[in-house]
VOBA-1610 file (N, C-alpha, C; in pm, whole numbers, padded with zeros to 5 digits, always signed):
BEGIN
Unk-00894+00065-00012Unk-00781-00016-00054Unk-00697+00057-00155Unk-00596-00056-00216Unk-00519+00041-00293Unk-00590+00117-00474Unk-00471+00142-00457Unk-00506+00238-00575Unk-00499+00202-00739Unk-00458+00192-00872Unk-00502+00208-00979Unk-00523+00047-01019Unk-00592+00001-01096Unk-00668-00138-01158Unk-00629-00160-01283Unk-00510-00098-01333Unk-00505-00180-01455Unk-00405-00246-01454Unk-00411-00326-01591Unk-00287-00473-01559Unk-00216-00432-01628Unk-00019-00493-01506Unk+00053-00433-01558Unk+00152-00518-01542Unk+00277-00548-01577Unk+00355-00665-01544Unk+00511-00656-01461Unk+00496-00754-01369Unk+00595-00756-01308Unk+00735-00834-01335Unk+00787-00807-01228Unk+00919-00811-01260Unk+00915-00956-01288Unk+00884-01059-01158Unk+00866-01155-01139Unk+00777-01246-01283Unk+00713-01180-01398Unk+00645-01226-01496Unk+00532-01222-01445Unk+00457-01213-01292Unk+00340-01230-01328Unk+00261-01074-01341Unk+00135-01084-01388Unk+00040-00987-01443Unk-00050-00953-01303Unk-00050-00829-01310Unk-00083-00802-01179Unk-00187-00676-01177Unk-00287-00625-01122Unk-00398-00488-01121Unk-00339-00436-01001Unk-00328-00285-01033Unk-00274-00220-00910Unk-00361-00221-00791Unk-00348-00245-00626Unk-00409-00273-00586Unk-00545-00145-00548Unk-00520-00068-00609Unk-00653+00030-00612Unk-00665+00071-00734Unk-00629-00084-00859Unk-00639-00060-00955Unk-00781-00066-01083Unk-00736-00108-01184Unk-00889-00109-01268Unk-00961-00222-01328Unk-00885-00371-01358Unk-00935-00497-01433Unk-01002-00584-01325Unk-01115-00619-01346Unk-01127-00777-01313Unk-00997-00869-01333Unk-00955-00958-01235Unk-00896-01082-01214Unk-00940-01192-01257Unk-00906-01306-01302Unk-00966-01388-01360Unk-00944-01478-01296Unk-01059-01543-01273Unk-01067-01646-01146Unk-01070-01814-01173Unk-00981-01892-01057Unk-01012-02042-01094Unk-01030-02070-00973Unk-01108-02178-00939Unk-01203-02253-00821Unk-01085-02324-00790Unk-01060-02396-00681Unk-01024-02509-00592Unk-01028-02506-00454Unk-00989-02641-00441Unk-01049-02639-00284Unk-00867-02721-00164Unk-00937-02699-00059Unk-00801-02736+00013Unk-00745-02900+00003Unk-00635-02895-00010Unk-00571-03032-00075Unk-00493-03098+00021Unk-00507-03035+00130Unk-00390-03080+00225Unk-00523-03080+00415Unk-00501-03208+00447Unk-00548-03218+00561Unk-00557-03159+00717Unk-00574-02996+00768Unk-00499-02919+00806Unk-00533-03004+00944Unk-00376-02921+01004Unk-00385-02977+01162Unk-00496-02942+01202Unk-00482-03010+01352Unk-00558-02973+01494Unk-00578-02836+01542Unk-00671-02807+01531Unk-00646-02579+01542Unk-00617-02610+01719Unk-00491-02502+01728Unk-00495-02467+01875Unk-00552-02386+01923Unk-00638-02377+02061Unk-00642-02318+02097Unk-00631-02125+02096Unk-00697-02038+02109Unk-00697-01876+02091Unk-00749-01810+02155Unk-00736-01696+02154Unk-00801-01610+02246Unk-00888-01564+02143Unk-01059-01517+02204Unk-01181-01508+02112Unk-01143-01340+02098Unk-01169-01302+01925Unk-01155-01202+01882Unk-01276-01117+01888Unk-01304-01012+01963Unk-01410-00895+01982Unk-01414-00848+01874Unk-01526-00839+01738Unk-01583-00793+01667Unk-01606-00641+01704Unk-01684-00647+01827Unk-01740-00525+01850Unk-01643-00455+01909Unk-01517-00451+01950Unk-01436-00366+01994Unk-01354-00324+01819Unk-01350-00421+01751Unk-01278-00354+01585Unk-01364-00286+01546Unk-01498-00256+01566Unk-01564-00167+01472Unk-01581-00079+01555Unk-01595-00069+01708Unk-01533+00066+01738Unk-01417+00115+01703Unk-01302+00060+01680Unk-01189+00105+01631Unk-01207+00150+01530Unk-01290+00113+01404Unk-01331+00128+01262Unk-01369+00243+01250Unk-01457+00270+01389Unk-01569+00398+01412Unk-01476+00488+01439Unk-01390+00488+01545Unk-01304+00573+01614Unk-01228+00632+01513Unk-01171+00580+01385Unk-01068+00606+01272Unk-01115+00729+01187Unk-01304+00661+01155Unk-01355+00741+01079Unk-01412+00882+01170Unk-01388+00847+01250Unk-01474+01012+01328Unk-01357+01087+01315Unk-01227+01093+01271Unk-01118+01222+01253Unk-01195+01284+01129Unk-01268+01226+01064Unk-01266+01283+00907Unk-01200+01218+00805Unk-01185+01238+00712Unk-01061+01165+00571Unk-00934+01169+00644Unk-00838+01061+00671Unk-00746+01080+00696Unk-00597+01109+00572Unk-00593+01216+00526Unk-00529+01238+00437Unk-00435+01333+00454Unk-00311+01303+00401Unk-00204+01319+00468Unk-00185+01426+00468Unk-00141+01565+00527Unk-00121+01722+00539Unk-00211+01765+00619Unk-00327+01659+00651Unk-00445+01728+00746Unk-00439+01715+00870Unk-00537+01804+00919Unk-00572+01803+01075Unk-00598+01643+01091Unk-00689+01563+01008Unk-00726+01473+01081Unk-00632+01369+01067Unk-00571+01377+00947Unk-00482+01284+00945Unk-00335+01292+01069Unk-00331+01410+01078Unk-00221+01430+01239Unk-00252+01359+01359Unk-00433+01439+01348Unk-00473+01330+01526Unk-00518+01203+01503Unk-00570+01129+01372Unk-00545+00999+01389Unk-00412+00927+01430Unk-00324+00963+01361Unk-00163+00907+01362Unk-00131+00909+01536Unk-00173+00988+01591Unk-00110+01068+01733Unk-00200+00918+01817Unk-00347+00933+01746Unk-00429+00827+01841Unk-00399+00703+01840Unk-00359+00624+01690Unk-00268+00537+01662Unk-00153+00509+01776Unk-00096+00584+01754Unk+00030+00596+01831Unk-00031+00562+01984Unk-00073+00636+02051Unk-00107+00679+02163Unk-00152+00497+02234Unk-00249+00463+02143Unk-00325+00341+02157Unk-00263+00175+02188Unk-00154+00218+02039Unk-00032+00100+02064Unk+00052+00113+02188Unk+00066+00214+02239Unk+00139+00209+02363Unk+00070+00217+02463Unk-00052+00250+02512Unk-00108+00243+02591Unk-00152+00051+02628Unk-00155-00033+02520Unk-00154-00168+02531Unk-00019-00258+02544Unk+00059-00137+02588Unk+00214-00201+02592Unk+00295-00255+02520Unk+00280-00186+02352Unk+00367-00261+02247Unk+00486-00160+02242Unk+00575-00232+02213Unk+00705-00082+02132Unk+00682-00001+02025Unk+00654+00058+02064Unk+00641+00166+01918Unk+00768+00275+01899Unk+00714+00225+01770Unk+00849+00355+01666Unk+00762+00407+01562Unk+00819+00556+01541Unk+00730+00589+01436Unk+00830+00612+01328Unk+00785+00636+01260Unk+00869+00651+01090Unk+00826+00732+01013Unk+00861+00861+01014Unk+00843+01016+00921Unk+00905+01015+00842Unk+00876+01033+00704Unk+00922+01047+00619Unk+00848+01175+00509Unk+00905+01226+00398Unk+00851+01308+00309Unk+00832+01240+00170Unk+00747+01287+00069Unk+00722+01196-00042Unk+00651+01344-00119Unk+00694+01389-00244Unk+00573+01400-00345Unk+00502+01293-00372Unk+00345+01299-00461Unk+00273+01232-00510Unk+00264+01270-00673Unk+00147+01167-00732Unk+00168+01208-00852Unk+00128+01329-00916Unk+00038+01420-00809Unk+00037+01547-00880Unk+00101+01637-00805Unk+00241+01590-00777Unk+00333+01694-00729Unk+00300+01781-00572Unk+00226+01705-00502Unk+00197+01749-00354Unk+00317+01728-00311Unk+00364+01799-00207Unk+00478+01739-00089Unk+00406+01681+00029Unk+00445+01579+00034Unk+00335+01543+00161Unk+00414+01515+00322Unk+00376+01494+00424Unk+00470+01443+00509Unk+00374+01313+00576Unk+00464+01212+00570Unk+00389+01064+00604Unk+00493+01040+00725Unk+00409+00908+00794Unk+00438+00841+00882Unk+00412+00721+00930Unk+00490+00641+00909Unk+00471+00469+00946Unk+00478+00461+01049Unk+00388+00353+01126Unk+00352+00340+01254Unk+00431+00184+01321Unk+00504+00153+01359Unk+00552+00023+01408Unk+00586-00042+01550Unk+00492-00097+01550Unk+00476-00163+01746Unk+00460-00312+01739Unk+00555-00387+01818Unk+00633-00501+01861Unk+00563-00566+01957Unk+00487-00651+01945Unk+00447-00760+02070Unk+00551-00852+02090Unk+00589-00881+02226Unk+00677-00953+02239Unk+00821-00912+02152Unk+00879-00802+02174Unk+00962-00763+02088Unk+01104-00856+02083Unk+01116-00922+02212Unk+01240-01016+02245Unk+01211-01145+02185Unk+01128-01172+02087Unk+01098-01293+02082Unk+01172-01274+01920Unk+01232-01417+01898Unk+01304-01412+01813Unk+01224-01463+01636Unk+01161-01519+01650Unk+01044-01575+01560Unk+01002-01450+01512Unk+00930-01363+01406Unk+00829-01276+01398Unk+00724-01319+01276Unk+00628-01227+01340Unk+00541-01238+01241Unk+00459-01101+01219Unk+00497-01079+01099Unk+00392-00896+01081Unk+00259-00883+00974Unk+00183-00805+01092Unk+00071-00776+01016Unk+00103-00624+00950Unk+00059-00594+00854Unk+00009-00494+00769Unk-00081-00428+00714Unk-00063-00277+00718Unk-00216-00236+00690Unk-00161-00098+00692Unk-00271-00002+00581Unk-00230+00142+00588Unk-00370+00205+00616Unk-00311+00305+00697Unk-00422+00431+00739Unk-00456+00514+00736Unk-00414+00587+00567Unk-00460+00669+00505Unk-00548+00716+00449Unk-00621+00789+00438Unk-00713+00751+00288Unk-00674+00830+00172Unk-00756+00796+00066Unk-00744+00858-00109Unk-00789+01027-00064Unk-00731+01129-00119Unk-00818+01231-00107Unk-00903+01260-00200Unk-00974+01160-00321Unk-01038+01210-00400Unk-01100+01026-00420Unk-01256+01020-00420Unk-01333+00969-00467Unk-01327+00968-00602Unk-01225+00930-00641Unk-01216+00978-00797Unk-01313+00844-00891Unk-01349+00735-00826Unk-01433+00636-00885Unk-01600+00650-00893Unk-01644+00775-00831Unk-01753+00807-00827Unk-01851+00794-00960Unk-01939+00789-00990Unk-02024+00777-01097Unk-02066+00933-01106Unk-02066+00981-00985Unk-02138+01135-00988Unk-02003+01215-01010Unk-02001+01302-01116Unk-01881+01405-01101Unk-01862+01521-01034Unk-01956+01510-00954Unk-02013+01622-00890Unk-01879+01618-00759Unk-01892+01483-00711Unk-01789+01390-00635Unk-01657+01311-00620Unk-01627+01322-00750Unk-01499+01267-00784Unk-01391+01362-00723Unk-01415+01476-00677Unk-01265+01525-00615Unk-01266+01530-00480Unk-01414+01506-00389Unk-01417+01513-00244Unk-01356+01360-00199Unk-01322+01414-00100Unk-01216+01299+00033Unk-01316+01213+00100Unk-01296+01102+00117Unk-01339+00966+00101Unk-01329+00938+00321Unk-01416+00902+00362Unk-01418+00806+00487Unk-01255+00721+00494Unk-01284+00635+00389Unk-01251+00477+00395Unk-01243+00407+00518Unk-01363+00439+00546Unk-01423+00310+00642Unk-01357+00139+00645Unk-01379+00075+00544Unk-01330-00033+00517Unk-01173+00009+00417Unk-01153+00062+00351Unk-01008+00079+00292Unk-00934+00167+00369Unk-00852+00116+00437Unk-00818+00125+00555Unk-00810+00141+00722Unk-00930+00206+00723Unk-00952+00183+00882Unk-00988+00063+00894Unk-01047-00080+00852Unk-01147-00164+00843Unk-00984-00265+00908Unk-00877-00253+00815Unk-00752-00334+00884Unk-00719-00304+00965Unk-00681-00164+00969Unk-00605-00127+01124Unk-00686-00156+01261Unk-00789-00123+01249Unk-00906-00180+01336Unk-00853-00359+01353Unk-00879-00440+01301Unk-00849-00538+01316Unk-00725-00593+01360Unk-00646-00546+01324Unk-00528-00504+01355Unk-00480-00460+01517Unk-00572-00331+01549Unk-00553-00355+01706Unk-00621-00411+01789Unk-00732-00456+01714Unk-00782-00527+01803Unk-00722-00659+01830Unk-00630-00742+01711Unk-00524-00866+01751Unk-00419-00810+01855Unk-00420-00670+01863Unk-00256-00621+01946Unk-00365-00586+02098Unk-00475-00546+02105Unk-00488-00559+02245Unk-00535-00690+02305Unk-00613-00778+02215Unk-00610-00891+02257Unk-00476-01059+02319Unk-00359-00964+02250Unk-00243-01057+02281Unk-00215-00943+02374Unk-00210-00832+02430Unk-00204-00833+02530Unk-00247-00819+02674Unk-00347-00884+02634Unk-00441-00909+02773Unk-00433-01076+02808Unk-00327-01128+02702Unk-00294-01263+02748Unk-00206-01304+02834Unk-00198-01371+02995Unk-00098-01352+03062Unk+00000-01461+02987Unk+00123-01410+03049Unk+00281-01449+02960Unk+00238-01616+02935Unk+00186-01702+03045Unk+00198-01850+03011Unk+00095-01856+02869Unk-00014-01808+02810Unk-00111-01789+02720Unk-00068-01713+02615Unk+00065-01647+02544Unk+00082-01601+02427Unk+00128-01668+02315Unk+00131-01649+02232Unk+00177-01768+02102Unk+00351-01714+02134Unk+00419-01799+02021Unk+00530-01892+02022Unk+00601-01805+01972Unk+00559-01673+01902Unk+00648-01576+01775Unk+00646-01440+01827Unk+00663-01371+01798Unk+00653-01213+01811Unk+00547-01184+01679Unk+00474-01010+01769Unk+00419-01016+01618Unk+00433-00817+01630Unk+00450-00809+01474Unk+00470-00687+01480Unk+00345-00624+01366Unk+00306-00524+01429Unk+00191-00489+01357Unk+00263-00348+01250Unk+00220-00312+01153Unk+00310-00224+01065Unk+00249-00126+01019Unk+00180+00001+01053Unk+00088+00085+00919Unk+00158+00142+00877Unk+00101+00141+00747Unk+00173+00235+00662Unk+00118+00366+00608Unk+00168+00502+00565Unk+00141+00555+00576Unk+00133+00596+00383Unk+00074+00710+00318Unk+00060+00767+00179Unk+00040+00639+00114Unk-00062+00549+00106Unk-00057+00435+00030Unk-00128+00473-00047Unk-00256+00600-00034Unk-00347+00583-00154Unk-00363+00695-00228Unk-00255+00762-00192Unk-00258+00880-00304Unk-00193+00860-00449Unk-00242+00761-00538Unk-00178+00742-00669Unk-00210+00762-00793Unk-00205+00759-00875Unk-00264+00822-01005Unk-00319+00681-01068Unk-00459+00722-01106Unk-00513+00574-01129Unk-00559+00626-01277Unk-00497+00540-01401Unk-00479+00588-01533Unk-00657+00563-01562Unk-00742+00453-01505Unk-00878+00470-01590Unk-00972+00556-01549Unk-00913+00649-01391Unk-00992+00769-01359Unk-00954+00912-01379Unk-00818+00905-01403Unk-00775+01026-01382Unk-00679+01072-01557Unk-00683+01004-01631Unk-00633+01038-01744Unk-00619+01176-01792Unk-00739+01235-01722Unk-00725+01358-01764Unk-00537+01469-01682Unk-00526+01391-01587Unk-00409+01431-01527Unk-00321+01404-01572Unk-00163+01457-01532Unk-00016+01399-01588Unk-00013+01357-01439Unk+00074+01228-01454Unk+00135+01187-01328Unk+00283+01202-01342Unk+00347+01288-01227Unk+00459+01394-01256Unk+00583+01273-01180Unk+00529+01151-01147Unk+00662+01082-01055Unk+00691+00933-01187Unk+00861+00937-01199Unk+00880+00806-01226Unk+00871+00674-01196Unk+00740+00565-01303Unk+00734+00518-01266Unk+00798+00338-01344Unk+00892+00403-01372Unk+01010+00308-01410Unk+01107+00201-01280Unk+01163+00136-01291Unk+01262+00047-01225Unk+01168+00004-01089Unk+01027-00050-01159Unk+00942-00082-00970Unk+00910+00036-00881Unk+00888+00156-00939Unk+00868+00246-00864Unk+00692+00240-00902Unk+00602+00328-00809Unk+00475+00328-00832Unk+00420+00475-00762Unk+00334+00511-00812Unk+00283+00623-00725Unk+00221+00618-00601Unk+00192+00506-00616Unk+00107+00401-00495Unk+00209+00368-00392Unk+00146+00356-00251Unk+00244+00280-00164Unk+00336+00327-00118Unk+00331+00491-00111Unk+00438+00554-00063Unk+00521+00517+00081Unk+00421+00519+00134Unk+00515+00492+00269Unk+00530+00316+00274Unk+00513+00231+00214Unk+00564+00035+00226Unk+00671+00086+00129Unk+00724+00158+00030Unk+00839+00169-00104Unk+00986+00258+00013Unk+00901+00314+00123Unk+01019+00381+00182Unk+01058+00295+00306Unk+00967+00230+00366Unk+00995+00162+00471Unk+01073+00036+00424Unk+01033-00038+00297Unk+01131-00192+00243Unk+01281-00120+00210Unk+01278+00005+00192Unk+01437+00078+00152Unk+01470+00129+00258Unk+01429+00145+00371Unk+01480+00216+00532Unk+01372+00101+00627Unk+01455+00007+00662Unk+01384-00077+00730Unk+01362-00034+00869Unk+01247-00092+00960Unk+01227-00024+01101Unk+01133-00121+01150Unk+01170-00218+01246Unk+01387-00202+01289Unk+01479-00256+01194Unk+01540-00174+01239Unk+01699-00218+01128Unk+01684-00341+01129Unk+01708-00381+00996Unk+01729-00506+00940Unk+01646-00609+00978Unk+01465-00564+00940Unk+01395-00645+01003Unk+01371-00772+00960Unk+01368-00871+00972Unk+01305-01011+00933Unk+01186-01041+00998Unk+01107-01101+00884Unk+00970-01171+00990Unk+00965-01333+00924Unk+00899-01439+00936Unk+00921-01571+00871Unk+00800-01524+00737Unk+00671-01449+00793Unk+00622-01409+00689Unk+00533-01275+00740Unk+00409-01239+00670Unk+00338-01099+00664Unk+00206-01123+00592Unk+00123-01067+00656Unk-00012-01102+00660Unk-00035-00926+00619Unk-00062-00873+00449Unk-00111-00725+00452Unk-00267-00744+00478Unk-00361-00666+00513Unk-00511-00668+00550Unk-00501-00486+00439Unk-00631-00507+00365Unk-00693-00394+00306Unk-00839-00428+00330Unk-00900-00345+00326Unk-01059-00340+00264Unk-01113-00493+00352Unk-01093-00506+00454Unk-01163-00601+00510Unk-01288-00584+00608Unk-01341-00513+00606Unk-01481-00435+00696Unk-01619-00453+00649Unk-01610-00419+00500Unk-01733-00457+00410Unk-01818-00564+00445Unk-01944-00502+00420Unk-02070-00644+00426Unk-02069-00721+00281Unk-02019-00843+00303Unk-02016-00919+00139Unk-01899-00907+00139Unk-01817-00921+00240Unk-01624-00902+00194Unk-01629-01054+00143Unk-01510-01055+00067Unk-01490-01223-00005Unk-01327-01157-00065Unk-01267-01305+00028Unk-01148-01295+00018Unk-01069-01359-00054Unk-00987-01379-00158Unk-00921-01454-00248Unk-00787-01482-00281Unk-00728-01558-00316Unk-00626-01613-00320Unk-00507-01505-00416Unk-00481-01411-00372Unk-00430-01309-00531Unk-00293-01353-00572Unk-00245-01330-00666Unk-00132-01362-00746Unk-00043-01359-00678Unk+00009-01241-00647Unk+00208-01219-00585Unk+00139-01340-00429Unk+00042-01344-00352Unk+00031-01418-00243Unk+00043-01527-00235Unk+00017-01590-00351Unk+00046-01702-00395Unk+00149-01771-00458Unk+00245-01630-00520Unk+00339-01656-00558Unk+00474-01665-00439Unk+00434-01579-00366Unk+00561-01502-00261Unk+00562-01579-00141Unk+00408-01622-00078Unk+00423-01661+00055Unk+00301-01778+00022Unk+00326-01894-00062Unk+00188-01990-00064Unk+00241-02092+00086Unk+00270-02099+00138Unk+00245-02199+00260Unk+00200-02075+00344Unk+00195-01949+00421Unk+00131-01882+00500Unk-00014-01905+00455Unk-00027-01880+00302Unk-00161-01828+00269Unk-00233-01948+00257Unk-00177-02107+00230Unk-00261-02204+00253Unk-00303-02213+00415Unk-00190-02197+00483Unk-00230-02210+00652Unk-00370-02129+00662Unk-00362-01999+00637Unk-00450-01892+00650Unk-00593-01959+00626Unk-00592-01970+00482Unk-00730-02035+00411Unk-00782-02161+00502Unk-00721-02258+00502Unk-00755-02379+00554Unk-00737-02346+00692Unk-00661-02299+00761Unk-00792-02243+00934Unk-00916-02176+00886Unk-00913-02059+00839Unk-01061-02046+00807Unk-01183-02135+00777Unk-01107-02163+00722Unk-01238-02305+00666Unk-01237-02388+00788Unk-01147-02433+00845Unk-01211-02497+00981Unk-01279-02442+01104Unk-01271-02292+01068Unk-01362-02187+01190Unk-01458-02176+01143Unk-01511-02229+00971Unk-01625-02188+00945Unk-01647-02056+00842Unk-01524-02005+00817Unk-01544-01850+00755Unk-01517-01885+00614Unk-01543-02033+00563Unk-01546-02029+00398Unk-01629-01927+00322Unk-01717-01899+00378Unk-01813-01773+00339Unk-01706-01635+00251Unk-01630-01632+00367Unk-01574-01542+00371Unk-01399-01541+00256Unk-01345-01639+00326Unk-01232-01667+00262Unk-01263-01787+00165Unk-01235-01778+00006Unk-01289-01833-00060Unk-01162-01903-00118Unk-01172-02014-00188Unk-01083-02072-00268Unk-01072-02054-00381Unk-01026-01968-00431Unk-01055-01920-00580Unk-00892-01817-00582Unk-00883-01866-00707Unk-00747-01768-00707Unk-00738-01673-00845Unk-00665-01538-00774Unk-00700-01456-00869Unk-00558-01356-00896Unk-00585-01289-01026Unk-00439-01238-01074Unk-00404-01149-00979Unk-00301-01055-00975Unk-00170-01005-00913Unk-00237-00857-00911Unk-00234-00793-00768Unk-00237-00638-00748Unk-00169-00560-00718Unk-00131-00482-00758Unk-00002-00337-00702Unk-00096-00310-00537Unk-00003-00375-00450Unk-00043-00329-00301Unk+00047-00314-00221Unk+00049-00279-00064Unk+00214-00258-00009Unk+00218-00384-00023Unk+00197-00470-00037Unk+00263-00620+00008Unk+00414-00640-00162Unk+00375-00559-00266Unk+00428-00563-00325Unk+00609-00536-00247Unk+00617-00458-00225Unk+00716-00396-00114Unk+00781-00471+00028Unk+00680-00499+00059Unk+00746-00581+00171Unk+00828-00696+00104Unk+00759-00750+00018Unk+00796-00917-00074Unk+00945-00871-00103Unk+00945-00727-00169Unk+01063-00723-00207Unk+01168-00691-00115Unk+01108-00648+00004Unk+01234-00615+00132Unk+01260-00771+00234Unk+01244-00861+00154Unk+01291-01011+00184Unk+01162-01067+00288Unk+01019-01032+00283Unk+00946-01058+00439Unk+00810-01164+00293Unk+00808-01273+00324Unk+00687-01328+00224Unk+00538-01284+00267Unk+00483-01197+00181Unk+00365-01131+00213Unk+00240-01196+00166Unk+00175-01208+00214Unk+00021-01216+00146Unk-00111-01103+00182Unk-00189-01060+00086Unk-00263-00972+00128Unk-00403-01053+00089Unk-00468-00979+00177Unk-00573-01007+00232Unk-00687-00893+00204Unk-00834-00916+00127Unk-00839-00784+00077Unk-00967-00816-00011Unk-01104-00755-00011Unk-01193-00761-00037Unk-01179-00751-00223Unk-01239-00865-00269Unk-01255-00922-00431Unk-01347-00945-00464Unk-01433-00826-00550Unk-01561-00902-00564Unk-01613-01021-00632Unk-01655-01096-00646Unk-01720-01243-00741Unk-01723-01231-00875Unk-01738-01106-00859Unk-01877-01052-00968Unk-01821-00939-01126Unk-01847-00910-01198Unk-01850-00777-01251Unk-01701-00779-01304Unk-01686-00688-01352Unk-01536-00636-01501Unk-01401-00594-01370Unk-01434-00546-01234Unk-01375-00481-01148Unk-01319-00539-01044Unk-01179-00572-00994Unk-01067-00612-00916Unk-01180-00555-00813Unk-01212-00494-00797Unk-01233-00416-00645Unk-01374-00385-00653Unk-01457-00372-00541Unk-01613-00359-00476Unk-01663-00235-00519Unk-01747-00225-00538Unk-01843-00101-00575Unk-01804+00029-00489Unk-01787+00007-00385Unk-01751+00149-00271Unk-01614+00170-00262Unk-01529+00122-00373Unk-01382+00125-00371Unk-01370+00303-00350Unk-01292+00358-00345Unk-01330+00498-00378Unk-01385+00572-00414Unk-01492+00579-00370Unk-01585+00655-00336Unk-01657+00702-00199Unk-01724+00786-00228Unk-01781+00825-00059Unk-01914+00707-00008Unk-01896+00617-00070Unk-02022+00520-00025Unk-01866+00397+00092Unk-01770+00428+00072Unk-01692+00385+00172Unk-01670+00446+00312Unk-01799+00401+00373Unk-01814+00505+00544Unk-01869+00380+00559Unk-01888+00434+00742Unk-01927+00312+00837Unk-02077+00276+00803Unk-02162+00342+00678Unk-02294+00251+00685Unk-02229+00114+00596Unk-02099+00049+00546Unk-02101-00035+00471Unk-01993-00150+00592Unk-01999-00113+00706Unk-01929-00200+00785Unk-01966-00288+00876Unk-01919-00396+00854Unk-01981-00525+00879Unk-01905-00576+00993Unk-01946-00660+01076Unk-01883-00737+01222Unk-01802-00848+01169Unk-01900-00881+01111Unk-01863-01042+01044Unk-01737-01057+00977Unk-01729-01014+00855Unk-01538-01045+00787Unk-01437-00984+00869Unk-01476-00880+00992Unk-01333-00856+01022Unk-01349-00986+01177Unk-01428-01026+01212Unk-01448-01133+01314Unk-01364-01240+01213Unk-01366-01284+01112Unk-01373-01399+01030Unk-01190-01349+00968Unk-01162-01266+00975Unk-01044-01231+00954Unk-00957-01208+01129Unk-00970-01188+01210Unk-00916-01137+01303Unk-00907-01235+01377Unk-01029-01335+01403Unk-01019-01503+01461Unk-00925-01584+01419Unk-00961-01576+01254Unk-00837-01669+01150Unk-00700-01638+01206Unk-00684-01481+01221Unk-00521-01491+01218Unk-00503-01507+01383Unk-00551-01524+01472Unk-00525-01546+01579Unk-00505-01684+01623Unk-00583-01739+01549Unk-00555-01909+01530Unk-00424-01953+01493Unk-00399-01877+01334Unk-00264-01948+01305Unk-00146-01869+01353Unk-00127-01773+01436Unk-00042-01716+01531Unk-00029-01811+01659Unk-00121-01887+01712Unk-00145-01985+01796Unk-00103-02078+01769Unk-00095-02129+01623Unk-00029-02252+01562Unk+00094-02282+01552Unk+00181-02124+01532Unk+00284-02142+01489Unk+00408-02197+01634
//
């Protein structure tokens, strides 16, 4: 998931941990207040085809951006969305990072039902960190990370909603378009409680962040031109065994009727386990970006219960590989949103 954890404040007033940032969130309980409809009807979401996808992501190696593997993931990406018959566009762009790399990124964007005038976009990036920099061992803090669940764990889920809508014949698809979005350089950022010892060489004045490179270029060069969706569903870190999902700040602030729909189907599929009612402060994530390129985002994104830390024990580090990936939250995430895509 994303990158640095400490709290920092937004434009909007609220207080927010970057989303691969450093604080515990501070949490309040409630429960659903509103009587949700009748769930319609869906097509059943394959678990076991997302964690081959999960698997498939992580067998390139670290996908980090300048590399071999990060080229033939992107290519397989690519390759995959069109082979299930979505539109795809890709989106290249260049970016330094904060220690002055030049990197070359690429956003990935494919259209179900592209004529349909309604949309609805999912989100998710498929990069990884090139440095385990959260490691306890220092031995490890500069080697390149899986991210099994921080990021492959969404995109996985992710196509697995895009081949499953299209194996639906035309009378059986929901009511909206849906556009699936990766993004690309999200987790190369300078995270001040690991890396202090570094200068971070990019301004990060007027809403700029080191984080999120490719959602900060895509909300300023939209694709497609002048996109609208009614709202945006971001997915991070959803793969984990013990994922627990929470209500976070800007999601609540930016898009609270998606994210009540969201919660309260879950809870009627049963995945309270999973998606919890508890709401928690504000993270630097792409959804930050989209919110601001007019699309109401909510992210979606493993919170632990527990402990001083916004984010799970295997946040960056190399304990983020496929021995920590689970069937269950991305079933419990991938069902949910197929439901309320069905609803709408």
């Amino acid at each position: 998931m994303r990158p640095f954890r400490s709290l920092i404040l937004l434009a909007a007033g609220l207080l927010f941990a970057p989303a691969c940032g450093d604080n515990k969130t501070t949490t309040e309980t409630s429960t659903a207040t509103e009587q949700p409809p009748k769930l319609s009807k869906a097509p059943t979401f394959n678990a076991d085809s997302a964690y081959a996808f999960t698997a498939r992501q992580v067998a390139f190696g670290p996908r980090v951006p300048n590399s071999a593997a990060h080229l033939a993931c992107g290519n397989y990406l690519v390759a995959t969305l069109k082979r299930l018959g979505l539109k795809v566009r890709e989106q290249p762009f260049s970016a330094m990072t904060f220690d002055g790399t030049n990197i070359r990124g690429r956003n990935i964007i494919a259209q179900f039902q592209p004529a349909a005038a309604r949309r609805v976009a999912i989100f998710g990036h498929w990069d990884t960190r090139p440095f385990a920099d959260e490691e306890k061992d220092p031995k490890k803090k500069n080697k390149p990370l899986d991210g099994a669940s921080d990021g492959a764990s969404a995109v996985a889920v992710a196509l697995e909603m895009a081949r499953t809508l299209s194996q639906q014949p035309d009378s059986l698809t929901p009511n909206v378009g849906v556009d699936f979005i990766f993004f690309d350089a999200e987790d190369w950022g300078y995270d001040t409680s690991t890396q202090s010892d570094l200068k971070n060489q990019l301004d990060e004045t007027n809403g700029n962040s080191s984080w999120c490179l490719g959602s900060q270029y895509w909300a300023k060069n939209l694709v497609p031109a002048g996109y609208k969706a009614e709202y945006g569903v971001l997915l991070d870190m959803v793969g984990a065994k013990g994922g627990n999902f929470t209500r976070e700040g800007i999601s609540r602030e930016k898009a609270r009727a998606p994210l009540d729909r969201i919660w309260n189907t879950a809870a009627q599929l049963g995945y309270s386990d999973f998606f919890r009612f508890e709401d928690t402060d504000a993270i630097t994530d792409d959804h930050v970006y989209t919110n601001q390129a007019g699309i109401p985002t909510l992210d979606i994104y493993d919170n632990p219960p527990y402990g001083e830390s916004a984010f799970p024990p295997y946040h960056h580090t190399t304990q983020d590989n496929m021995s920590i990936i689970d069937r269950r939250p991305m079933k419990a995430v991938g069902q949910t949103l197929l439901h309320v895509l069905y609803q709408e």
